[in-house]
Chimera marker file (.cmm) of the C-alpha trace (Angstrom):
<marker_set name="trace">
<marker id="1" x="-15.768" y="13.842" z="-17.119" r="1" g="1" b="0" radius="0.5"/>
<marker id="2" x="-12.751" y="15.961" z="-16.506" r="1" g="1" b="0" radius="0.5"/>
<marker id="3" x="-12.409" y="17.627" z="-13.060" r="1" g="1" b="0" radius="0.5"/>
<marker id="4" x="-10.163" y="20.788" z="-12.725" r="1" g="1" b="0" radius="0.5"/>
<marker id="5" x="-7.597" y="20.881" z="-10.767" r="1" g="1" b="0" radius="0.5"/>
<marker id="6" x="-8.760" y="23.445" z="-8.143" r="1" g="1" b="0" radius="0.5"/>
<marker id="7" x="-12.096" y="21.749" z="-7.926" r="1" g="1" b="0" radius="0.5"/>
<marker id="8" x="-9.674" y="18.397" z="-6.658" r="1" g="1" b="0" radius="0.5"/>
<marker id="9" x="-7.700" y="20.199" z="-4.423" r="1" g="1" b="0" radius="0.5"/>
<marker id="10" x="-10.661" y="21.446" z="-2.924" r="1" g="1" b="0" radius="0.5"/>
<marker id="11" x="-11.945" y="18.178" z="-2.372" r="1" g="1" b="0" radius="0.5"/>
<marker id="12" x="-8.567" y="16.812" z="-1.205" r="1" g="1" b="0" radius="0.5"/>
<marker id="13" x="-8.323" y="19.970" z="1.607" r="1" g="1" b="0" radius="0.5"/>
<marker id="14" x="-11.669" y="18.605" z="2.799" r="1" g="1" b="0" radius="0.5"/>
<marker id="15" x="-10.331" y="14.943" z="2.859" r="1" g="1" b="0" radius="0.5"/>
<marker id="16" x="-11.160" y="13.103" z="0.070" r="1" g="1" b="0" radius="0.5"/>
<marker id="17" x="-8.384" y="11.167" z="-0.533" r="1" g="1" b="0" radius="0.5"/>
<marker id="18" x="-9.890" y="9.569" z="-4.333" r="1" g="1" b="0" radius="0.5"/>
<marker id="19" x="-9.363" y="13.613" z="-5.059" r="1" g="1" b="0" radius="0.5"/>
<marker id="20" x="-5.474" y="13.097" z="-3.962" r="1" g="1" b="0" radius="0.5"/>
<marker id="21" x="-5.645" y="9.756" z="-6.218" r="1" g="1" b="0" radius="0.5"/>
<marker id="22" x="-6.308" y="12.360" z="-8.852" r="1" g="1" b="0" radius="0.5"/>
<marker id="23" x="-4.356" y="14.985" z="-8.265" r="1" g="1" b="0" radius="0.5"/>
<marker id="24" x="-1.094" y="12.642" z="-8.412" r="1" g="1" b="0" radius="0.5"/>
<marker id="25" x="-2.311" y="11.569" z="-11.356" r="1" g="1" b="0" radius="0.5"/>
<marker id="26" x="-2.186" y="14.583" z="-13.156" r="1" g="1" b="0" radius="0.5"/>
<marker id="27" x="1.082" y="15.652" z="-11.625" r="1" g="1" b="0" radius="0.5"/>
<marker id="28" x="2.665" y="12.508" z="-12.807" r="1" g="1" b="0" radius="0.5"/>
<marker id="29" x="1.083" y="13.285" z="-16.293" r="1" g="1" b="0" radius="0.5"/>
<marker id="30" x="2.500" y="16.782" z="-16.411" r="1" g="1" b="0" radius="0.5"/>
<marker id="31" x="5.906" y="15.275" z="-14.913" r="1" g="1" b="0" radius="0.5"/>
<marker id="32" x="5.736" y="17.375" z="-12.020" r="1" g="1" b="0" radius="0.5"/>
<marker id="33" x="7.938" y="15.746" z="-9.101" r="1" g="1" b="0" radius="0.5"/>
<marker id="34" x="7.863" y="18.321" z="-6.852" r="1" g="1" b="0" radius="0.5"/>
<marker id="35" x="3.698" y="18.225" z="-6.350" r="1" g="1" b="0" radius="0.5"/>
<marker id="36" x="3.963" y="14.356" z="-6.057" r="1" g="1" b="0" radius="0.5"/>
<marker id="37" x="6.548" y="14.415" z="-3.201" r="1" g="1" b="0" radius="0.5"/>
<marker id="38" x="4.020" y="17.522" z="-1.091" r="1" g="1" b="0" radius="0.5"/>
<marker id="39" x="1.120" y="15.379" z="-2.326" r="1" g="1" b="0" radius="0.5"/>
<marker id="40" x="3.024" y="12.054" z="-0.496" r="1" g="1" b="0" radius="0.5"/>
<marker id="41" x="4.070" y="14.933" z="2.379" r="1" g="1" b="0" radius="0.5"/>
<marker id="42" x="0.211" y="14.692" z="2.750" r="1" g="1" b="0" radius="0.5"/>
<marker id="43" x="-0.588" y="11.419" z="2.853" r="1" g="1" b="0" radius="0.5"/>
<marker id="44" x="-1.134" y="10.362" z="-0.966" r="1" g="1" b="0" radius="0.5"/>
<marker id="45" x="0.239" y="7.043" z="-0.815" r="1" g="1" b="0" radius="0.5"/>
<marker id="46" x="-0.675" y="7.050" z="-4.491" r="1" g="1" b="0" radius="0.5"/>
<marker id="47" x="1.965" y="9.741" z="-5.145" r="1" g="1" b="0" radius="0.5"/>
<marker id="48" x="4.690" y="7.401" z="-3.378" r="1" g="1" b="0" radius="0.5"/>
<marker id="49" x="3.364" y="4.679" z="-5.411" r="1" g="1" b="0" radius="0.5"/>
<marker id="50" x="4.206" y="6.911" z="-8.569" r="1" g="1" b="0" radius="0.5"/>
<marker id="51" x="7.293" y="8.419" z="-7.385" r="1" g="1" b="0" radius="0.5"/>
<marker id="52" x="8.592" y="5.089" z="-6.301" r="1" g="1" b="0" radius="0.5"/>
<marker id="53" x="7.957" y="3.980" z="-9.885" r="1" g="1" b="0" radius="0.5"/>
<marker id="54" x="10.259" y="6.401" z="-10.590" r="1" g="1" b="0" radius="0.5"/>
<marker id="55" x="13.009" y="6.403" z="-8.302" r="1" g="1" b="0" radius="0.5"/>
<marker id="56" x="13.497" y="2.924" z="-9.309" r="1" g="1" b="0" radius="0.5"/>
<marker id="57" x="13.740" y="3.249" z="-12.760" r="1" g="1" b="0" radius="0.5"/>
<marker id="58" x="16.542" y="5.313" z="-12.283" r="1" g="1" b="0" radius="0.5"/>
<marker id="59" x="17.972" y="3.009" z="-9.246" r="1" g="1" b="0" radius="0.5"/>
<marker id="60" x="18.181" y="6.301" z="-7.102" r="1" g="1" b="0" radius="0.5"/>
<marker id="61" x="18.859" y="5.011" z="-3.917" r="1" g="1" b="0" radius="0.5"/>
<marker id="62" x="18.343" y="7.829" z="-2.043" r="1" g="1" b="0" radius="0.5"/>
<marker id="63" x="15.444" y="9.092" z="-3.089" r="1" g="1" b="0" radius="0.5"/>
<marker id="64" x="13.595" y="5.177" z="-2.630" r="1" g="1" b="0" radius="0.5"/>
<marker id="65" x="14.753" y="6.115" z="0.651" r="1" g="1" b="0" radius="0.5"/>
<marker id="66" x="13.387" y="9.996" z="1.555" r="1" g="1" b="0" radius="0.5"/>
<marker id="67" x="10.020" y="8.388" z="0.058" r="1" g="1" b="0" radius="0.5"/>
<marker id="68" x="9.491" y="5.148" z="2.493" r="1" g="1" b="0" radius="0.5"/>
<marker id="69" x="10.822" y="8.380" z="5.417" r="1" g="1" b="0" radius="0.5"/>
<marker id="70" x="8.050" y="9.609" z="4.389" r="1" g="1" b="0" radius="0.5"/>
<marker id="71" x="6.005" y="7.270" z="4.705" r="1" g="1" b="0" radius="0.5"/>
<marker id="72" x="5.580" y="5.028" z="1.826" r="1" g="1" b="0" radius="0.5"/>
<marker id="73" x="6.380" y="1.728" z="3.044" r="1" g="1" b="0" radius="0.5"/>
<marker id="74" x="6.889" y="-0.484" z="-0.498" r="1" g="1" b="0" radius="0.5"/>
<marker id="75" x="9.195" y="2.221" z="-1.305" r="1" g="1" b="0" radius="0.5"/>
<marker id="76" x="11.746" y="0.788" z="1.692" r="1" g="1" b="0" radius="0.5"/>
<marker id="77" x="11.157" y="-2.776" z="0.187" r="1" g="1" b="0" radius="0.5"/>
<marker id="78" x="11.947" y="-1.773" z="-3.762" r="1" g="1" b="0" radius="0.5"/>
<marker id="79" x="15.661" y="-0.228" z="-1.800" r="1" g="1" b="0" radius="0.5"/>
<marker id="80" x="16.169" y="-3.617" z="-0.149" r="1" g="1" b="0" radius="0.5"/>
<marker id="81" x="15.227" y="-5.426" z="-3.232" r="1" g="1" b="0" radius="0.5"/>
<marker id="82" x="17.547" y="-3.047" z="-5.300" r="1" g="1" b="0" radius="0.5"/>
<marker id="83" x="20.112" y="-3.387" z="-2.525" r="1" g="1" b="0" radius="0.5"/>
<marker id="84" x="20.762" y="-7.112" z="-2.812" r="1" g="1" b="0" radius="0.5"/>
<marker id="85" x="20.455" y="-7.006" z="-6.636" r="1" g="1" b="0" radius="0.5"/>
<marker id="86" x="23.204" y="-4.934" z="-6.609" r="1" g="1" b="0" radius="0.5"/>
<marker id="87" x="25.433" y="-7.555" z="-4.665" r="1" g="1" b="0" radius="0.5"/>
<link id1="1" id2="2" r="1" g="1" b="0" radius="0.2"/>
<link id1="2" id2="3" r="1" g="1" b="0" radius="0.2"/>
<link id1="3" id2="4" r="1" g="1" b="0" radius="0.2"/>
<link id1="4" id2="5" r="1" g="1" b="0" radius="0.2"/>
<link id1="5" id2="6" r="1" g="1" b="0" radius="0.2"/>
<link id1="6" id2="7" r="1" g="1" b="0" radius="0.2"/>
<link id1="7" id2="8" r="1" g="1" b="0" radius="0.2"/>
<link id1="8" id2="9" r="1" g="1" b="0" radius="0.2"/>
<link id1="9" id2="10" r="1" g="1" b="0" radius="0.2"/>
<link id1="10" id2="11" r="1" g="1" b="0" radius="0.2"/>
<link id1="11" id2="12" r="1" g="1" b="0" radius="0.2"/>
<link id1="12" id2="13" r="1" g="1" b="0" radius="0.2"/>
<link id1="13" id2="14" r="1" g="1" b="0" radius="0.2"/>
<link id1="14" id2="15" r="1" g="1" b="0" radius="0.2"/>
<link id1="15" id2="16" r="1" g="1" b="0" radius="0.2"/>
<link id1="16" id2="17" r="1" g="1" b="0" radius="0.2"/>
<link id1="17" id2="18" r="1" g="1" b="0" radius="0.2"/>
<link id1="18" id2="19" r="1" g="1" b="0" radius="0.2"/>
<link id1="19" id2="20" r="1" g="1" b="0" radius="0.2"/>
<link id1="20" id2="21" r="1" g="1" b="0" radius="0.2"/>
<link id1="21" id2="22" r="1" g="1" b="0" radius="0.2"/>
<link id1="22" id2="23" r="1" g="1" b="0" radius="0.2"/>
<link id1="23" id2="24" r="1" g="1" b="0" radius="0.2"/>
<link id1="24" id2="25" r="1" g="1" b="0" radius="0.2"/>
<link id1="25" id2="26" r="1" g="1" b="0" radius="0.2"/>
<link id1="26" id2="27" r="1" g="1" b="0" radius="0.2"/>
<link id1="27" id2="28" r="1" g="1" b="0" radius="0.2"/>
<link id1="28" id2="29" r="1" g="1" b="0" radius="0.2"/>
<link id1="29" id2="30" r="1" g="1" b="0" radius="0.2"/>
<link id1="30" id2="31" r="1" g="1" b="0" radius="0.2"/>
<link id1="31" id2="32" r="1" g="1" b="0" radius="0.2"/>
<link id1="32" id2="33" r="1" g="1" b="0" radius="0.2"/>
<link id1="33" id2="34" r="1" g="1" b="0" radius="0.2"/>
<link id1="34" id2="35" r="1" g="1" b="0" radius="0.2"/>
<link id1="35" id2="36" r="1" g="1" b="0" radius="0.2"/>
<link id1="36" id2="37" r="1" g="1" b="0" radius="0.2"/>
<link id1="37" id2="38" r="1" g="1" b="0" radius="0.2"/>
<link id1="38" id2="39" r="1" g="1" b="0" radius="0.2"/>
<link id1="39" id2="40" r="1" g="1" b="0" radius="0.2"/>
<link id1="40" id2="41" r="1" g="1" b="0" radius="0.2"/>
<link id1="41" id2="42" r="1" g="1" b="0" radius="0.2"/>
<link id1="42" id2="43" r="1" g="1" b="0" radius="0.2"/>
<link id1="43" id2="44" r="1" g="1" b="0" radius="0.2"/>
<link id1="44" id2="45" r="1" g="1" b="0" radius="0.2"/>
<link id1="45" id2="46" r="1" g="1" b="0" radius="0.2"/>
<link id1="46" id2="47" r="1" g="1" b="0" radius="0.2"/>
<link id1="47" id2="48" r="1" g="1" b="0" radius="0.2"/>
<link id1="48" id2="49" r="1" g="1" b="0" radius="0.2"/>
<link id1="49" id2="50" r="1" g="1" b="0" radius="0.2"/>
<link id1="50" id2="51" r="1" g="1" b="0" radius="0.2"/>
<link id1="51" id2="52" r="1" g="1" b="0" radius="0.2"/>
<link id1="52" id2="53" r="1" g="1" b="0" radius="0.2"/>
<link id1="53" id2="54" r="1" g="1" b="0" radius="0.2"/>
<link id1="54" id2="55" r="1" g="1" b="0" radius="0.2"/>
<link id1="55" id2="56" r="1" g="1" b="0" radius="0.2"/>
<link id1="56" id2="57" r="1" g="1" b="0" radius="0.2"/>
<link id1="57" id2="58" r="1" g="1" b="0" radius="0.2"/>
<link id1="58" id2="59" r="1" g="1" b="0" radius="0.2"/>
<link id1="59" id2="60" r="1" g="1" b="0" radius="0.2"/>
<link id1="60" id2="61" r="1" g="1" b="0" radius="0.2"/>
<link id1="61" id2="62" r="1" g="1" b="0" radius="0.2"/>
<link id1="62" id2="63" r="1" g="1" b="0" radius="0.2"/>
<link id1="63" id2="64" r="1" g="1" b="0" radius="0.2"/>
<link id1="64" id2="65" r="1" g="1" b="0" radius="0.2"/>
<link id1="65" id2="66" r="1" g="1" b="0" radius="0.2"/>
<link id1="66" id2="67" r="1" g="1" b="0" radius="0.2"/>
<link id1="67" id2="68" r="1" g="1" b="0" radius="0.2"/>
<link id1="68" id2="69" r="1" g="1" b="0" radius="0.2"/>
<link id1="69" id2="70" r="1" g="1" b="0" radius="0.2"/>
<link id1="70" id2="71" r="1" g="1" b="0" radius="0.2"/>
<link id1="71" id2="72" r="1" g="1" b="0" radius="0.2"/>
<link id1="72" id2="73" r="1" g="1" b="0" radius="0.2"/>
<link id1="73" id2="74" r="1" g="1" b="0" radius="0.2"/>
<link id1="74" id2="75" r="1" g="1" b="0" radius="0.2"/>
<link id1="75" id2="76" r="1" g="1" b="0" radius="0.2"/>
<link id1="76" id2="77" r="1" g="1" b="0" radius="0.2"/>
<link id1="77" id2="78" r="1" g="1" b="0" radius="0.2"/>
<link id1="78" id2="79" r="1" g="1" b="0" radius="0.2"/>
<link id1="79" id2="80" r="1" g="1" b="0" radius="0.2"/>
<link id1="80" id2="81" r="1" g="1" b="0" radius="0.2"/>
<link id1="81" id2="82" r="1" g="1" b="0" radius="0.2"/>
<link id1="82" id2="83" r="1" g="1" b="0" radius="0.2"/>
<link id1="83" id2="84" r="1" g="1" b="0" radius="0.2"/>
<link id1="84" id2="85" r="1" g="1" b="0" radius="0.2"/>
<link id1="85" id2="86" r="1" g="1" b="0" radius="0.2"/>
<link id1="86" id2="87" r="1" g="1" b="0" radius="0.2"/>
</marker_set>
């Protein structure tokens, strides 16, 4: 089953946070950073998952950091982890 995207983002207004799962999803599939950091700006601790995923591949610092700001905590332990392994 394939849900559109406005039909998920009308389920993610009302709340439904599996809906946000989704939406994520298909932003990290399209490679679309900017929705994943206003989906985490919402709540979407999935998105922070995936952007995390990302920032550390690259080892940017910084952006590890704006993501556990905003509220992804395992974001602020990949930076310390990344932080001592660069000692």
């Amino acid at each position: 089953m394939t849900n559109d995207r406005e039909t998920l983002r009308a389920l993610a207004d009302d709340g439904n946070e599996r809906a946000l799962d989704r939406l994520a999803d298909l932003a990290e599939a399209r490679g679309d950073v900017q929705e994943l950091s206003d989906l985490l700006d919402e709540g979407c601790l999935h998105a922070g998952e995936l952007l995390t995923r990302r920032a550390a591949a690259v080892r940017d610092l910084r952006e590890l950091q704006r993501i556990a700001d905003a509220g992804y905590d395992e974001a602020a332990e990949v930076l310390e982890q990344l932080l001592v392994s660069d000692r």
